[in-house]
N, C-alpha and C positions, 0 to 999 in steps of 0.2 A: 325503700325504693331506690337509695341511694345503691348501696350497697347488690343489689340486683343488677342495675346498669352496670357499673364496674365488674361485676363478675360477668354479664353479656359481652362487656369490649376486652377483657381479657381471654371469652374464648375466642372472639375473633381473633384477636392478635397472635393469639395460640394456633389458629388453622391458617391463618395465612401465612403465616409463617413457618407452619409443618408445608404449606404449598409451594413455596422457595424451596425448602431443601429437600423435598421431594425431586421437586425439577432439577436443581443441581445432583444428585442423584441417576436421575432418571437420562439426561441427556450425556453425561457420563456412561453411561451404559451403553446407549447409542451410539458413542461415538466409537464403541470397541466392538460392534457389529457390520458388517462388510454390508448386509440389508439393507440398514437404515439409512446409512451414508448414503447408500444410495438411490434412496427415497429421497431425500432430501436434496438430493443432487438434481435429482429429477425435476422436482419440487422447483429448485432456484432456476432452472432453466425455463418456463411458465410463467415464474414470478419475476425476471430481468425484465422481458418482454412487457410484461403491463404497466409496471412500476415506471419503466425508461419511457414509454408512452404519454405518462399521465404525467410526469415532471419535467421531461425536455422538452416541453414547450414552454415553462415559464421560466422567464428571464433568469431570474435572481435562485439564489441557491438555497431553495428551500430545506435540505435535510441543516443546512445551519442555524438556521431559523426558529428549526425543533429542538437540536440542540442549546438554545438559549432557553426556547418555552419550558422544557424539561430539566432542564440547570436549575432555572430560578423556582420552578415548580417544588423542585425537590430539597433548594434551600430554604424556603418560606416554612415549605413544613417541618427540617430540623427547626428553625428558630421557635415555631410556635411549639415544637414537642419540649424542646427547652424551657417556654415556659409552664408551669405546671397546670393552668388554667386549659381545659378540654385537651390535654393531653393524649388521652386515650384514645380521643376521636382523630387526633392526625397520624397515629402513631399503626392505625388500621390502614388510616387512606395512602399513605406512605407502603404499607407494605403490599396494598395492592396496584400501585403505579411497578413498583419495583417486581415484582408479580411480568405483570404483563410487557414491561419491556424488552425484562430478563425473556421470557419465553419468545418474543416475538425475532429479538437479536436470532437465537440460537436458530429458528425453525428459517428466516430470511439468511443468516449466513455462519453464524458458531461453530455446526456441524461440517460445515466447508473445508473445516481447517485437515479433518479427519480424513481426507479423500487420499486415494492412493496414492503416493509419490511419484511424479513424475521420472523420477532419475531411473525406476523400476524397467522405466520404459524406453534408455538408453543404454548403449555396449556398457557390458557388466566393468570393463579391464580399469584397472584404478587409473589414474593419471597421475605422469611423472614430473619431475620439475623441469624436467628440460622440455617438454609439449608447453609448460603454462610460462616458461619463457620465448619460447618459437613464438606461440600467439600475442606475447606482450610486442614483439618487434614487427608482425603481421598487421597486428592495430595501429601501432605507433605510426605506421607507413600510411594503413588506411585513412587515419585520422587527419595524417599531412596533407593529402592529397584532396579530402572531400573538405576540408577546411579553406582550400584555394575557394571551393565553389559558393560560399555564404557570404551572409555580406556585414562590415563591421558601422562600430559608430562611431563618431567622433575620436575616439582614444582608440579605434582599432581595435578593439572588443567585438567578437561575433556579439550579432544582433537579430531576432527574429524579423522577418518582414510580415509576414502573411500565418496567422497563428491559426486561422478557419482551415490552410490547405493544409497545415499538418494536422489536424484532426480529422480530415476528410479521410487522407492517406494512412492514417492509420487504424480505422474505419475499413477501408477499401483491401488493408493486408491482411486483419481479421479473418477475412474471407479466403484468402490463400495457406490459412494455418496448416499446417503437416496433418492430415487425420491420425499419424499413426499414436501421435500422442496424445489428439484429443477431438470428442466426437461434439465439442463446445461450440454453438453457434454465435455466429453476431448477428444480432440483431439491427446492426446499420443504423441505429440512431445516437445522431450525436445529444449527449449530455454531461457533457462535459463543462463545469462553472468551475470561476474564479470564487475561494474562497474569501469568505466575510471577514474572515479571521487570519487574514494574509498577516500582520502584525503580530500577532500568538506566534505563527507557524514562523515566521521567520527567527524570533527569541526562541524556539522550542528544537529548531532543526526542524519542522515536517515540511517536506516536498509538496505532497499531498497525501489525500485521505478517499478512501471509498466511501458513500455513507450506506451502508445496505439498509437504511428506511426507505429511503429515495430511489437506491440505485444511480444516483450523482457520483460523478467523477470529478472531486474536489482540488484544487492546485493554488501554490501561491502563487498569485502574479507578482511580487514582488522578485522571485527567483532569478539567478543570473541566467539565461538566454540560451547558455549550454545545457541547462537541467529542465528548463520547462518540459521540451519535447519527449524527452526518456521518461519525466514525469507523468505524462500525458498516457503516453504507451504501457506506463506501469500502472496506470489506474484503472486504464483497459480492460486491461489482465483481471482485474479482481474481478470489473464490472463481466467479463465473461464467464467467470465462475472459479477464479484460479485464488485461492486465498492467500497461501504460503508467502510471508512478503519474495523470498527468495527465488521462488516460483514466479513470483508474475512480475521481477527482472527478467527471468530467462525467456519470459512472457514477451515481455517489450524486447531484449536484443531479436529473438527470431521476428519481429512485427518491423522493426526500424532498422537490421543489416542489408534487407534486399530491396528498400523502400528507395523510389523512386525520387523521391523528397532529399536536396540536399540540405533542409536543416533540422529533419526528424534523424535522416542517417549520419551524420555528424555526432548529435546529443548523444545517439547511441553506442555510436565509434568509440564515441569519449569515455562515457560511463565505464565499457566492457575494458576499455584500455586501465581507467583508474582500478577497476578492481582487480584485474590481474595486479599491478604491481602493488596493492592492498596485500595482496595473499601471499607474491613473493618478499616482500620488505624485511621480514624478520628470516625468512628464509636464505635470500642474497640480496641485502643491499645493497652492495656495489654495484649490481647488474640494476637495482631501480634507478641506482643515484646517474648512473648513464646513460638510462633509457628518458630519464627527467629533463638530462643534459642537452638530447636530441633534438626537443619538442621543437617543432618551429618556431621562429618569432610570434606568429599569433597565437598558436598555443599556449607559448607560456602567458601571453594576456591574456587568454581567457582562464589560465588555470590562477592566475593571479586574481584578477577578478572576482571567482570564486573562495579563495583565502581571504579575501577583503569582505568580502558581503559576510564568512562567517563569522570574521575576527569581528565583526561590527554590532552583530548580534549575539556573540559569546555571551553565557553568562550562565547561575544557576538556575535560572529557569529552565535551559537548554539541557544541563546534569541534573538535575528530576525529572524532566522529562526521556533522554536516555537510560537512566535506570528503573523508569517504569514500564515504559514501552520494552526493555529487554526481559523485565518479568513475564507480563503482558505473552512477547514471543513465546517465551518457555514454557509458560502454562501450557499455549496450544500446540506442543511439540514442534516448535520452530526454532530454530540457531537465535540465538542474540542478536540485535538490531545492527550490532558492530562488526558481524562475522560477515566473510564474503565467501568463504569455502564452497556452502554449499552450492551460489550460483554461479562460481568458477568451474565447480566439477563437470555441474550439467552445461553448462557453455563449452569446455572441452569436449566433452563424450560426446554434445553434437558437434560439432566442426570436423571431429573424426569421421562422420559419418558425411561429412561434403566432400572429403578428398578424392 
């Protein structure tokens, strides 16, 4: 009798397990078909809708929430596979949680990643170094100017005042997006939470996070005051169906450049200024180290600010987490977590198109 059950829970662990790599497999495939993407595509735009429905009205940030149920879920049953006692029986129930999250991930957002590139859909002509330093001294200026309009704290640090109007306004931009690049609606509900795990994310580097169970647009409130709002606009991006991390910055600068909000357009001024001189530093930097020299007064506090909150949080926590998260990117044919090329290109190629 004995001997019969173990052979029963060894086929199962045998077919759920051919059922994983099935799926990996099979979604794999998907993702190299223009069809399915775009099933799928279709698919996420039906499923924002109901998801953002059913969870932005409760308070607290439930996709974290799952994320702990499903943590501790999934360590309870290593430790008892670990021990030898009904082994067999966790080591099924295990492969069918892994099973269903695995599938559920891909079909809610995985296949997202595979959507046509955006940059397809901007002038073809490369960009030079001298455009990606015109715009570094364009922003630098913009940045001075909408920085008079916010307001600081104590130490003269920009400071958010009103964190609901900038999610209104960026909500409210959504809806002025360009068609010609994307036929992506909003949905106009805000859902937007403070993450549970603002502590992790601060040790880790993460801004924030999409959770596509929930469709939650996750952020650490702990952030310096210049990164919430770009944060906020970058989570947008995903929750509208933009995966690419790189993509749904160029997301948020087109949502927070023409926003009416001086301290969404600010974060954004700021971000698109750091990564220009990101991309030129190794290139020229003498031209960074003078455009650095420029900032105003309150600039350089907030860009100080920002060096203190990371020097604070440095650590290896932070270096595991960057070299996973940049696996992570490359599996899904995305640039590394540290690269800013690719949403310099597409922020140049549009701006050529506003002259």
């Amino acid at each position: 009798m004995k001997i019969h059950t173990n052979q029963s829970y060894y086929q199962r662990k045998r077919f759920w397990a051919g059922i994983l790599l099935a799926q990996f497999l099979l979604f794999y495939l998907f993702s190299k078909i223009p069809f399915f993407i775009n099933v799928f595509s279709s698919f996420f735009e039906w499923k924002k809708t109901a998801h953002q429905k059913i969870f932005a009205p409760i308070p607290f940030s439930v996709g974290d929430i799952f994320y702990v149920i499903l943590g501790a879920t999934i360590l309870i049953f290593l430790l008892k596979i670990i021990k030898k006692k009904s082994r067999n029986t966790y080591v099924v129930q295990l492969l069918i949680i892994l099973n269903l999250v695995y599938f559920s991930y891909q079909i809610f957002w995985g296949q997202l990643y595979f959507q046509k590139p955006l940059i397809e859909k901007l002038p073809s002509e490369e960009i030079s170094l001298e455009e990606t330093k015109f715009l570094s001294l364009k922003y630098l200026d913009l940045c001075k100017q909408t920085r008079e309009a916010v307001k600081e704290d104590e130490n003269g640090v920009f400071k958010i005042q009103n964190l609901s109007t900038i999610e209104s306004d960026i909500l409210s931009q959504q809806k002025q997006f360009p068609e010609f690049l994307s036929a992506k609606k909003s949905t106009e509900t805000n859902n937007f939470k403070p993450s549970l795990f603002r502590i992790i994310m601060s040790y880790t580097g993460i801004l924030g996070y999409y959770n596509p169970f929930t469709a939650e647009a996750q952020y650490n409130a702990e952030l310096p005051s210049t990164q919430i709002p770009f944060t906020l606009a970058h989570e947008s991006a995903h929750q509208l169906g933009f995966a690419r991390e790189q993509e749904a910055n160029f997301i948020a600068y087109i949502l927070g450049k023409s926003s009416g909000n001086s301290e969404l357009k600010y974060s954004v001024e700021f971000f698109v200024l750091k990564s220009l001189l990101n991309f030129l530093v190794e290139k020229n930097p003498d031209f960074v180290k003078k455009v650095l020299e420029n900032y105003s007064p309150a600039m350089k506090r907030d860009r100080n600010s920002e060096k203190l909150f990371a020097q604070k949080h440095d650590g290896i926590l932070s270096i595991f987490f960057d070299l996973s998260n940049d696996l992570f990117l490359k599996s899904n044919q995305q640039e590394g977590s540290i690269t800013y090329s690719y949403f310099v290109d597409l922020m140049v190629r549009y701006e050529r198109m506003e002259k």
